[in-house]
Residue frames as a rotation matrix with the C-alpha (Angstrom) as fourth column:
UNK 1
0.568 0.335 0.752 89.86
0.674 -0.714 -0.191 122.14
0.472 0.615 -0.631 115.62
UNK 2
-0.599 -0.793 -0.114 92.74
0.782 -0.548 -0.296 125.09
0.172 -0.266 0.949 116.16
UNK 3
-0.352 0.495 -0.794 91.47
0.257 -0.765 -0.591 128.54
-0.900 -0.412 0.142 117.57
UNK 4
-0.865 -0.299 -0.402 91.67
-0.144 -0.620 0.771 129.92
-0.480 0.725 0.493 114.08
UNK 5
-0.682 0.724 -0.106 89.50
0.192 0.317 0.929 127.36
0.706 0.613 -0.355 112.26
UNK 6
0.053 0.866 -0.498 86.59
0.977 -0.148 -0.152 127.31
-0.205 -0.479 -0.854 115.64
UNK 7
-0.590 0.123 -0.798 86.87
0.301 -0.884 -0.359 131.11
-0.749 -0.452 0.484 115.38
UNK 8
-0.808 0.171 -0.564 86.04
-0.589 -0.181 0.788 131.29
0.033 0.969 0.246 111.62
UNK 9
-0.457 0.757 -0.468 83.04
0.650 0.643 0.405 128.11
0.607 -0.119 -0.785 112.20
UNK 10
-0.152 0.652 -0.743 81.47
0.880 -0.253 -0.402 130.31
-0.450 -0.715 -0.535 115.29
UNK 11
-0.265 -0.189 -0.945 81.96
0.026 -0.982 0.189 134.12
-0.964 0.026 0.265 113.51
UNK 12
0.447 0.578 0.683 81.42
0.556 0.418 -0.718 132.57
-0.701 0.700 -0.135 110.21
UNK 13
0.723 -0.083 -0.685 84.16
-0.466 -0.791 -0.397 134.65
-0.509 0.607 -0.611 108.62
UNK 14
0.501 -0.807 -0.312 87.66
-0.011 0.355 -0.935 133.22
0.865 0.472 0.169 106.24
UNK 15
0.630 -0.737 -0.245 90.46
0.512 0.157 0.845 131.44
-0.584 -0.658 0.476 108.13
UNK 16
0.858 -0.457 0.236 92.89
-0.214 -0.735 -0.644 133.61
0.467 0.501 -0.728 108.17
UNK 17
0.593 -0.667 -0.451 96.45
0.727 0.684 -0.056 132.29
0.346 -0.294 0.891 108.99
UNK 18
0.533 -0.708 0.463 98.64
0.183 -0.438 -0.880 134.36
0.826 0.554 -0.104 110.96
UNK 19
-0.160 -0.891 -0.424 102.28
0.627 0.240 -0.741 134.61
0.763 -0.384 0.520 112.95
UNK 20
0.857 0.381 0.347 100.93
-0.088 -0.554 0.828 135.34
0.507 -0.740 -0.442 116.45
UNK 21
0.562 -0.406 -0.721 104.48
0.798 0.495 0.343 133.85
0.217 -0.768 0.602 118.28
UNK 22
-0.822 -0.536 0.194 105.96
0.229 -0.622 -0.748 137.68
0.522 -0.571 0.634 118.96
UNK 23
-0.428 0.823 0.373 102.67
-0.464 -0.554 0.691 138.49
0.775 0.122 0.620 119.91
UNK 24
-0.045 0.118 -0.992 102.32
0.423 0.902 0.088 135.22
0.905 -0.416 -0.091 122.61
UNK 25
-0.007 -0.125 0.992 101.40
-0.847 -0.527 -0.072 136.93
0.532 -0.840 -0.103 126.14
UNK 26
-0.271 -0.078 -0.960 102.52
0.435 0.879 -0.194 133.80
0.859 -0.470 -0.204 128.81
UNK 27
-0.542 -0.446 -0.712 101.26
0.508 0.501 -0.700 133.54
0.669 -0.742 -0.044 132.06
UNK 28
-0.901 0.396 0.177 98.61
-0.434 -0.838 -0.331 136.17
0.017 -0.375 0.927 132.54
UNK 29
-0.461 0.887 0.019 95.06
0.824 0.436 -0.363 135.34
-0.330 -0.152 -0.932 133.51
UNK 30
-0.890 0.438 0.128 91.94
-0.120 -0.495 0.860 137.40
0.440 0.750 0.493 131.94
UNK 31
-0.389 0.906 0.164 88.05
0.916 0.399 -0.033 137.39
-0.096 0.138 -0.986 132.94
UNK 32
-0.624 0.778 0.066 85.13
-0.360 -0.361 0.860 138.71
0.693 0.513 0.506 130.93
UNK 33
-0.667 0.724 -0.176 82.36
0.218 -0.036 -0.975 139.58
-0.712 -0.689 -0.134 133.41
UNK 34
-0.920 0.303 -0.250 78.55
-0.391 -0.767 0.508 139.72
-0.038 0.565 0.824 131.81
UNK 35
-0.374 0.880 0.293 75.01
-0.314 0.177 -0.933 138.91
-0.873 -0.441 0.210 132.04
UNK 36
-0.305 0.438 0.846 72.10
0.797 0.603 -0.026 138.09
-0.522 0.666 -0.533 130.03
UNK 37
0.827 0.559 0.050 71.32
0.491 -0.678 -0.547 139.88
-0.272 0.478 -0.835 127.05
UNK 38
-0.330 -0.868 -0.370 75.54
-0.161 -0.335 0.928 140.72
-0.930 0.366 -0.029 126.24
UNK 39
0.636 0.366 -0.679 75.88
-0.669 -0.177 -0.722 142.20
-0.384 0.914 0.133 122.94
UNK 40
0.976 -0.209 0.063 77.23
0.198 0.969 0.146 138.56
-0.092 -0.130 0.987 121.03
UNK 41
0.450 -0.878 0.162 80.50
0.603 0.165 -0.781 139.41
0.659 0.449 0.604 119.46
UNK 42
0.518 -0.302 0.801 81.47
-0.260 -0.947 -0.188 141.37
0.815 -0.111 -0.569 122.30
UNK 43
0.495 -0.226 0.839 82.20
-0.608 0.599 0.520 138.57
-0.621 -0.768 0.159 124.25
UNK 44
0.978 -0.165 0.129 82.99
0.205 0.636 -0.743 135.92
0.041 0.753 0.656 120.97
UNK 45
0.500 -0.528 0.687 85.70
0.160 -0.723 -0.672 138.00
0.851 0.446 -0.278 119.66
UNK 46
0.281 -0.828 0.486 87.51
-0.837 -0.459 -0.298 139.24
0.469 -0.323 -0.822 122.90
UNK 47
0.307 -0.293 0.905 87.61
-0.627 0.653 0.424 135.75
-0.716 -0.698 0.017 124.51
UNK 48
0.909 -0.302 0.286 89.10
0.391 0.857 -0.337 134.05
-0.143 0.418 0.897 121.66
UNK 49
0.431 -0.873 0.230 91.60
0.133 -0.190 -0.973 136.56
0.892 0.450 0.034 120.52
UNK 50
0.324 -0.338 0.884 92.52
-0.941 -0.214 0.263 136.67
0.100 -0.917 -0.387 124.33
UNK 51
0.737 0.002 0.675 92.87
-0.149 0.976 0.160 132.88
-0.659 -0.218 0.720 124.35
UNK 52
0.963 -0.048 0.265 94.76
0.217 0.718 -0.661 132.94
-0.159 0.694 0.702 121.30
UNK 53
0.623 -0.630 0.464 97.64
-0.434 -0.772 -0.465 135.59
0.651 0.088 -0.753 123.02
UNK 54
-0.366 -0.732 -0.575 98.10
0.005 0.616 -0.787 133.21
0.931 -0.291 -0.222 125.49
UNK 55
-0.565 0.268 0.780 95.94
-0.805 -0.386 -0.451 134.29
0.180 -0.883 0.434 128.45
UNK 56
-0.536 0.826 -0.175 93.67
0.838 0.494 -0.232 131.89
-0.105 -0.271 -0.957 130.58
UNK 57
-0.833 0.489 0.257 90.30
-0.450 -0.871 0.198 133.46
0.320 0.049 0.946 130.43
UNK 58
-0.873 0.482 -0.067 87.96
0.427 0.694 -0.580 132.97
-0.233 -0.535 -0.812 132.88
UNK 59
-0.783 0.459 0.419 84.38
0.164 -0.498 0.851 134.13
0.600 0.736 0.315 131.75
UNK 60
-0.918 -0.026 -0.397 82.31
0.368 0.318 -0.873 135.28
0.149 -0.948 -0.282 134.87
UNK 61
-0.107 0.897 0.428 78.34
-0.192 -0.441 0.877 135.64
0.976 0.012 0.220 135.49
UNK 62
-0.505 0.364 0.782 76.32
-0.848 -0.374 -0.374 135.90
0.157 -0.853 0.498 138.21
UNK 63
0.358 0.803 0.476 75.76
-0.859 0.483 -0.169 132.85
-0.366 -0.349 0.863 139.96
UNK 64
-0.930 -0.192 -0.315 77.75
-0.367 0.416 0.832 131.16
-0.029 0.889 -0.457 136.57
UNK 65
0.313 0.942 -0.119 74.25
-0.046 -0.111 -0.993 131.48
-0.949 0.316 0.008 135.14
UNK 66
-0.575 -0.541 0.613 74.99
0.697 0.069 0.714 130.04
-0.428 0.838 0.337 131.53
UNK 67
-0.200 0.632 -0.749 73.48
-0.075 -0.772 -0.631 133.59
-0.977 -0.071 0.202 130.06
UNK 68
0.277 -0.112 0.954 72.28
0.954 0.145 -0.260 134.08
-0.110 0.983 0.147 126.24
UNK 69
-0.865 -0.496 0.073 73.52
0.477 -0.768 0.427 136.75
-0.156 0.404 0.901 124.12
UNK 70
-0.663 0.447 -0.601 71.28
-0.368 -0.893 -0.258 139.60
-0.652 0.050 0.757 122.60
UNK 71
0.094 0.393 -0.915 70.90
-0.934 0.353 0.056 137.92
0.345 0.849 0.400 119.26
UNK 72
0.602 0.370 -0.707 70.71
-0.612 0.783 -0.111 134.28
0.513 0.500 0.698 120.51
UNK 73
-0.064 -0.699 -0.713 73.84
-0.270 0.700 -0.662 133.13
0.961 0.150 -0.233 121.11
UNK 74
0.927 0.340 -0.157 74.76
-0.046 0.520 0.853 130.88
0.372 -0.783 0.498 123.99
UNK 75
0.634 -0.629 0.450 77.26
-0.769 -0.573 0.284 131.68
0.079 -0.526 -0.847 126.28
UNK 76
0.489 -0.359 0.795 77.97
-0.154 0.862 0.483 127.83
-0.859 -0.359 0.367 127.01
UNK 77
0.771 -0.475 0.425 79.39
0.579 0.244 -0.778 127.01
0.266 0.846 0.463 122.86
UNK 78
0.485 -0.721 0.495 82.01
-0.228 -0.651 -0.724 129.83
0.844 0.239 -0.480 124.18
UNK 79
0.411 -0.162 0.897 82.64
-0.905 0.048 0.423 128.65
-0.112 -0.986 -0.127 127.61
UNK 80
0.932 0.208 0.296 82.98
-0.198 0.978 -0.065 125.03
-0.303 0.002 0.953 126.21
UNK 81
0.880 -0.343 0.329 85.83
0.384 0.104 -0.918 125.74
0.281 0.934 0.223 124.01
UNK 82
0.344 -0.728 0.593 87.41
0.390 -0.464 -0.796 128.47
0.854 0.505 0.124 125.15
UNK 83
-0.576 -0.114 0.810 87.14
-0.627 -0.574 -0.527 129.85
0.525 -0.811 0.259 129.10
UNK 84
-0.968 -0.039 -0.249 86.25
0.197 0.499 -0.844 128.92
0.158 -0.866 -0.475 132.38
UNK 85
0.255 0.937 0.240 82.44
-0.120 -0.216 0.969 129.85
0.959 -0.276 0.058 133.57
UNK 86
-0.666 -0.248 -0.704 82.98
0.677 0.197 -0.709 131.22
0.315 -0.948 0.037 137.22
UNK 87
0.289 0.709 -0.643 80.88
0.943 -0.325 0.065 133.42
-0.163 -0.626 -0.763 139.67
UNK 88
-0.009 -0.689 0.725 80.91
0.640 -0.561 -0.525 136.88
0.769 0.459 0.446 139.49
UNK 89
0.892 0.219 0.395 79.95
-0.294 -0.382 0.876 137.60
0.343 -0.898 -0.276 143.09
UNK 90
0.877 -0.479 -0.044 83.47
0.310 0.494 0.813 135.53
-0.367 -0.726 0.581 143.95
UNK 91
0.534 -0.663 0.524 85.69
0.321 -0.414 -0.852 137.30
0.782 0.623 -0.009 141.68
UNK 92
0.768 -0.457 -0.449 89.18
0.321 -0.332 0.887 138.29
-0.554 -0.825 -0.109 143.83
UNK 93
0.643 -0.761 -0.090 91.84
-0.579 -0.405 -0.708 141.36
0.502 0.507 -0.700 141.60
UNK 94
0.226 -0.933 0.279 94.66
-0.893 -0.084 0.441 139.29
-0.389 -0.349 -0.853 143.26
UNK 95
0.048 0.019 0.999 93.82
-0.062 0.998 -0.016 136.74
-0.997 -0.061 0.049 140.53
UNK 96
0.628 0.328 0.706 93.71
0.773 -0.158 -0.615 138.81
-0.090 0.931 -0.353 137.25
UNK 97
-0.460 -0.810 -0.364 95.77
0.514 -0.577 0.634 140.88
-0.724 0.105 0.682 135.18
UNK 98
-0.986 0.165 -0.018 93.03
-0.090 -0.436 0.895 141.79
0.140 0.885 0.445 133.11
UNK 99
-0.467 0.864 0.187 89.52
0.113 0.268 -0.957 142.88
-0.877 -0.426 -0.223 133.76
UNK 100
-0.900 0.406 0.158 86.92
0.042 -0.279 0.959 143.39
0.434 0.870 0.234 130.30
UNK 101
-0.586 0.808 -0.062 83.48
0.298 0.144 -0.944 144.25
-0.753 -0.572 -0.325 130.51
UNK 102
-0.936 0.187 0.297 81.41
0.245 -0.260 0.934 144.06
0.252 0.947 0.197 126.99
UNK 103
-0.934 0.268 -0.238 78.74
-0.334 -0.891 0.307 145.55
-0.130 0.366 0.921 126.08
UNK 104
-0.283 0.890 -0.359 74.98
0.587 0.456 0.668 145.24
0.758 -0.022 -0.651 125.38
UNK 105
-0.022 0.566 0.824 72.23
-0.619 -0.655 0.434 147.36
0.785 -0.500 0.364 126.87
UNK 106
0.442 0.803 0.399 71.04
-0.614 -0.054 0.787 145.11
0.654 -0.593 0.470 129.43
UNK 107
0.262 -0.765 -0.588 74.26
0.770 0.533 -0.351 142.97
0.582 -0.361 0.729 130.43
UNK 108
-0.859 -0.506 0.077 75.81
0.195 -0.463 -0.865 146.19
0.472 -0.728 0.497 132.03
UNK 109
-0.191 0.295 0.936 73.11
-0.771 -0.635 0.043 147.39
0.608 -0.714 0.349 133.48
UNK 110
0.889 0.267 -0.371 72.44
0.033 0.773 0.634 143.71
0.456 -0.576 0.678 135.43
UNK 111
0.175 -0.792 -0.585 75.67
0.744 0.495 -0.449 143.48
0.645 -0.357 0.676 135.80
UNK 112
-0.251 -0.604 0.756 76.01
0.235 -0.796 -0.557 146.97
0.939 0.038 0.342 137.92
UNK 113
-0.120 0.602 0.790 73.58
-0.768 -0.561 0.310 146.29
0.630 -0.569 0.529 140.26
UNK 114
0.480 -0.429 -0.765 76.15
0.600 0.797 -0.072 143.27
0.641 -0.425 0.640 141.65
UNK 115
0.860 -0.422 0.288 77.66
-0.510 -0.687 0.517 144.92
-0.021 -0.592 -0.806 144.56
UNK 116
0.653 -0.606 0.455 80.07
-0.107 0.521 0.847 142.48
-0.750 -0.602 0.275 144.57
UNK 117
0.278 -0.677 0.681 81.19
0.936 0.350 -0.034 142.88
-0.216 0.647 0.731 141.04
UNK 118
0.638 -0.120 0.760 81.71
0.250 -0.902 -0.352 146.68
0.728 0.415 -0.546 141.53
UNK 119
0.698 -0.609 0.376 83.98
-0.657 -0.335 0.675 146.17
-0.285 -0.719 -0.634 144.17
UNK 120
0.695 -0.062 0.716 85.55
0.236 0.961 -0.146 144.16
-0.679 0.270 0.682 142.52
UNK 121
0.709 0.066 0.702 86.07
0.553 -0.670 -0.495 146.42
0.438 0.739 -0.512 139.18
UNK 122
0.904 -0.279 0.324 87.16
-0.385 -0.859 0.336 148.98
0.185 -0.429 -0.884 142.24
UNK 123
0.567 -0.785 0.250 90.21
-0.262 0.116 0.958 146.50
-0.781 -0.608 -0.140 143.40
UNK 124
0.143 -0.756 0.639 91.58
0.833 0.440 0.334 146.00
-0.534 0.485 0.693 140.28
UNK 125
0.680 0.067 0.730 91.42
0.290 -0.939 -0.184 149.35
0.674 0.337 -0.658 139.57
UNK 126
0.894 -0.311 0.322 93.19
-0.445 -0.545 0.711 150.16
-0.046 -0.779 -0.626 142.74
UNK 127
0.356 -0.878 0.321 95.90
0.135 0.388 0.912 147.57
-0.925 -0.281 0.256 142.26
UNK 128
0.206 -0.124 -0.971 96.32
-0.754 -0.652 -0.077 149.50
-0.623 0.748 -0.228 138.54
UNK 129
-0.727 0.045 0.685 95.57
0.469 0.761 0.448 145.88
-0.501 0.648 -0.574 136.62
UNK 130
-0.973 0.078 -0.215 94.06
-0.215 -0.631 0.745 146.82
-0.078 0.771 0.631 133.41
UNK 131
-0.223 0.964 0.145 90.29
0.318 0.213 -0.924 147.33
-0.921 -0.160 -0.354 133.66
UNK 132
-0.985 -0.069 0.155 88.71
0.164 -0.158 0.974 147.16
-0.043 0.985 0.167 129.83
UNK 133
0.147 0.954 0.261 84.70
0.588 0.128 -0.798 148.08
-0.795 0.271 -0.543 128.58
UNK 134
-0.952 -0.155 -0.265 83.21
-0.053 -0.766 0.640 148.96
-0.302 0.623 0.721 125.98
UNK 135
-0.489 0.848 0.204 79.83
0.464 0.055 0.884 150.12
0.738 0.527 -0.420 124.11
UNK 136
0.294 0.657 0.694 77.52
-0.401 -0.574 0.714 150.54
0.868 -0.488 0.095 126.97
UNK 137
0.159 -0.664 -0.730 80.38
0.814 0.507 -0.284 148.59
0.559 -0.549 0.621 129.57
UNK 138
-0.614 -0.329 0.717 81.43
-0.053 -0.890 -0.453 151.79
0.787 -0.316 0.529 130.85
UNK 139
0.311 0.886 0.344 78.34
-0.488 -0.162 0.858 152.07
0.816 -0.434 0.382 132.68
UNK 140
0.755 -0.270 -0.598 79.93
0.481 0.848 0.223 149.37
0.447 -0.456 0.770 135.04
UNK 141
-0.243 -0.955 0.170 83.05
0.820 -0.295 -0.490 151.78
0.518 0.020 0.855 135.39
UNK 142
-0.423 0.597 0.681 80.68
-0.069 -0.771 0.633 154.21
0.903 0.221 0.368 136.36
UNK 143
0.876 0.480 0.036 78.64
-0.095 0.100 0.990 152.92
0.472 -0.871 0.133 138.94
UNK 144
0.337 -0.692 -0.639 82.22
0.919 0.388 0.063 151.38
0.204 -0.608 0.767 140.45
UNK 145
0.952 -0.090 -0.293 83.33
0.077 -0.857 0.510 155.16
-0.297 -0.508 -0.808 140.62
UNK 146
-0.094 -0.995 0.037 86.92
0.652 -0.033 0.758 154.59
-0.752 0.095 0.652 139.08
UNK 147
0.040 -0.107 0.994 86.27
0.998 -0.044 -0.045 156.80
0.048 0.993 0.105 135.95
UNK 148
0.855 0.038 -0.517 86.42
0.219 -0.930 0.294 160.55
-0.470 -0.364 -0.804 137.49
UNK 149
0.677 -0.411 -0.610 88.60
-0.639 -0.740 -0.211 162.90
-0.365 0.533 -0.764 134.94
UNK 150
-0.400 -0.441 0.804 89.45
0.375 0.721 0.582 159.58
-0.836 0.535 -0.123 133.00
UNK 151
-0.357 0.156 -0.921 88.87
-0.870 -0.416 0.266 159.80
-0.341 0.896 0.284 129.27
UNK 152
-0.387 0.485 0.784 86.21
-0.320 0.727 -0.607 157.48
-0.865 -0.486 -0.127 128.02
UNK 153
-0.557 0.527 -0.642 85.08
-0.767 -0.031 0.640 156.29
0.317 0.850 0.421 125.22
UNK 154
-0.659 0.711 0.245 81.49
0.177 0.463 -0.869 154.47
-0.731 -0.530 -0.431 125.24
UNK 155
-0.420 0.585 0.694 78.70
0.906 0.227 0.357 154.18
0.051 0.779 -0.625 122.93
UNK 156
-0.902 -0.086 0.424 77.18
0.214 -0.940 0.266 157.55
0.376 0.331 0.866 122.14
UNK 157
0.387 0.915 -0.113 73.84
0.128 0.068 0.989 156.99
0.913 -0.398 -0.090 124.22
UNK 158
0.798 0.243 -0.552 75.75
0.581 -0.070 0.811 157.32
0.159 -0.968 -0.197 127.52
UNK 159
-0.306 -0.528 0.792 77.90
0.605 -0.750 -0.267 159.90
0.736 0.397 0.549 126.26
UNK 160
0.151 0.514 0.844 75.98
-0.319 -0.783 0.534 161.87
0.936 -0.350 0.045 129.09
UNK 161
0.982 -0.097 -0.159 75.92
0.186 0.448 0.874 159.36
-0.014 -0.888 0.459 132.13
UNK 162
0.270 -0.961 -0.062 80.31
0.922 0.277 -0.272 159.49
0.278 0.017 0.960 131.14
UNK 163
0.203 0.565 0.800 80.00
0.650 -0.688 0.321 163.10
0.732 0.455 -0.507 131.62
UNK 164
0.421 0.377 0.825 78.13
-0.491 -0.670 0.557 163.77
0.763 -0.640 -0.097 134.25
UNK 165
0.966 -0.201 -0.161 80.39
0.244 0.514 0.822 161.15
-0.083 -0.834 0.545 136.07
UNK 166
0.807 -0.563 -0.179 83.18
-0.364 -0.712 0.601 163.38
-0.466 -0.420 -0.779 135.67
UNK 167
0.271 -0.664 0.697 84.70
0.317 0.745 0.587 161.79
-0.909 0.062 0.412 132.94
UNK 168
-0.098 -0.150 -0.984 85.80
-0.288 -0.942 0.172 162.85
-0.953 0.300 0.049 129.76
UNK 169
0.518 0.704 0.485 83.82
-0.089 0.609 -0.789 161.29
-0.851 0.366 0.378 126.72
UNK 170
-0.384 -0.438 -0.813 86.25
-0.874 -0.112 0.473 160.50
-0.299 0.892 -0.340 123.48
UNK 171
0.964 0.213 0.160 84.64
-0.014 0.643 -0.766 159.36
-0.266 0.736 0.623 120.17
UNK 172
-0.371 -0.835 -0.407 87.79
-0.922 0.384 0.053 157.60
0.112 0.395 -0.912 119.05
UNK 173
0.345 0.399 -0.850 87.97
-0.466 0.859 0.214 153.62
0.815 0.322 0.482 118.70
UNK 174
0.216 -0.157 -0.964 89.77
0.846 0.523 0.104 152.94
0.488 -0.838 0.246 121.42
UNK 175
0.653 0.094 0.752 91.03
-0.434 -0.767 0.472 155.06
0.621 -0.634 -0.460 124.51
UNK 176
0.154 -0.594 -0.790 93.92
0.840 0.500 -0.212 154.26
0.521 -0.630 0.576 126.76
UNK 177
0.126 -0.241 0.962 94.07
-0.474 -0.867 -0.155 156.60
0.871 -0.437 -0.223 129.87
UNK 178
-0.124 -0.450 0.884 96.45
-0.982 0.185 -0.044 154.76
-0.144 -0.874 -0.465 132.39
UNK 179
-0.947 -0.110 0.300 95.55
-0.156 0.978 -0.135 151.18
-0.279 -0.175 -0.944 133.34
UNK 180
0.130 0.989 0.077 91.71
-0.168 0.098 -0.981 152.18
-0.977 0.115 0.179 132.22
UNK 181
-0.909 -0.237 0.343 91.17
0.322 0.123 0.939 150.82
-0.265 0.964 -0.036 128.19
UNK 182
-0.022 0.970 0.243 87.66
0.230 0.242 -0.943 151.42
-0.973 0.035 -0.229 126.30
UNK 183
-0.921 -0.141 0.363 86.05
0.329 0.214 0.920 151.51
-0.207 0.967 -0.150 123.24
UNK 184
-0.507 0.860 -0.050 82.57
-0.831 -0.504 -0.237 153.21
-0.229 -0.079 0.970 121.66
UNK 185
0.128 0.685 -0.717 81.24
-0.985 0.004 -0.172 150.12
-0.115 0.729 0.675 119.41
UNK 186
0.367 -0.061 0.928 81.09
-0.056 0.995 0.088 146.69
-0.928 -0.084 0.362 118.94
UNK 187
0.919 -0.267 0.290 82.76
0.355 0.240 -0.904 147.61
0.172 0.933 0.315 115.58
UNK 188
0.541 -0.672 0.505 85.68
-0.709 -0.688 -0.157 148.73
0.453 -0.273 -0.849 117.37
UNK 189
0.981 0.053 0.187 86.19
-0.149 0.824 0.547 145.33
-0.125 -0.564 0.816 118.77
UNK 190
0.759 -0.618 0.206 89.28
0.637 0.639 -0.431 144.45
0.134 0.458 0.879 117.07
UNK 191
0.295 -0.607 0.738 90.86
0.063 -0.759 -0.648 148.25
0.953 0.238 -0.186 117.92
UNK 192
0.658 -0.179 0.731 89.95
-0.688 0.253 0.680 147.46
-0.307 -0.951 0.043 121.97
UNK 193
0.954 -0.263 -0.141 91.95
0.289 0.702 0.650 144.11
-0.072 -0.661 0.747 121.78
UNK 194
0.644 -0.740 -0.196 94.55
0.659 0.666 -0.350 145.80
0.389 0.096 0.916 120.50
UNK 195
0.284 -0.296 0.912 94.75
-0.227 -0.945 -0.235 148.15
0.932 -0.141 -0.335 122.72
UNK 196
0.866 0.175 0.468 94.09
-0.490 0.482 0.727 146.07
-0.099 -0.859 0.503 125.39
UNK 197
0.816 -0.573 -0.070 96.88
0.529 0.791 -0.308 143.87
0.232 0.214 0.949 124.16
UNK 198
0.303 -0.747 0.593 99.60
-0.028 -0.628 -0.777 146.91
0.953 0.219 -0.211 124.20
UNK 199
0.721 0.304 0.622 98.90
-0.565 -0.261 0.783 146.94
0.401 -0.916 -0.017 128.08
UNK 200
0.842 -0.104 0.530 100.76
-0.166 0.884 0.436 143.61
-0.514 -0.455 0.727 127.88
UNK 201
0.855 -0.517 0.050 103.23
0.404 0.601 -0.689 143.61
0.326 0.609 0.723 125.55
């Protein structure tokens, strides 16, 4: 089974054929950090169409705890296929060009209260590799402290917490402000990767 057809069997939507080879990103590594309770297609969705640019993508909980999604899903059918399943307490920015943190209430907030994946966040921020969330992700961006008089978008519930951390909330679909990417919505998915993707091309 090609990416195309497993994407269209797991998402349940039409294969849809199309000419990705200007679009091929070689040689770059990727990991999606997230917990239990990640909102599903925020993870689905950016770790295939990341797989399907050309990136490894490593996919990184706490513990590699195989986590479920909000609605159900199971992290492992996405790990099996498509990414690695590593620690996120061992995570090291001098292995990634590309950090992502999706969404779901209760994934970021578990995931913030890893000391070890907010320093993290912080060195790949510092070494200006592209750090991505969205929905209620931010929140992660937050606690790490990198997001002071950045422009954020984020779901519209922590539209305050972006704020009052000295960021600057934008309702737009996506947001590019430097090496930081985000997004408000888990319908926005498809506007993050391709912002996220510009980073790279």
């Amino acid at each position: 089974m090609n990416i195309q057809a497993a994407r269209s069997f797991i998402l349940g939507i039409p294969m849809i054929t199309i000419n990705m080879s200007k679009k091929i990103i070689k040689s770059k590594r990727a990991v999606i950090i997230t917990a239990e309770g990640f909102e599903d297609e925020e993870v689905i969705y950016p770790v295939i169409r990341l797989k399907e640019a050309g990136f490894t993508v490593d996919i990184a909980t706490k513990d590699k705890k195989l986590v479920l999604g909000r609605l159900g899903f199971p992290l492992e059918l996405v790990v099996r296929y498509y990414g690695t399943l590593v620690d996120a307490k061992k995570l090291q920015a001098n292995n990634y060009d590309l950090v992502l943190i999706p969404g779901g209430f209760e994934a970021p907030d578990r995931m913030r209260q890893v000391p070890e994946i907010l320093e993290f966040v912080r060195q790949m921020n510092k070494q200006k590799k592209v750090v991505a969330a969205f929905c209620h992700g931010p929140w992660v961006l937050i606690s790490a402290g990198i997001v002071k008089g950045k422009k954020i978008a984020g779901y519209i519930g922590i539209k305050d917490d972006i704020n009052n951390a000295g960021a600057i909330y934008t309702d737009r679909p996506s947001v590019i402000d430097g090496n930081i990417v985000t997004a408000r919505h888990p319908k926005d998915v498809t506007e993050l990767m391709k912002a996220i993707l510009s980073k790279f091309s």
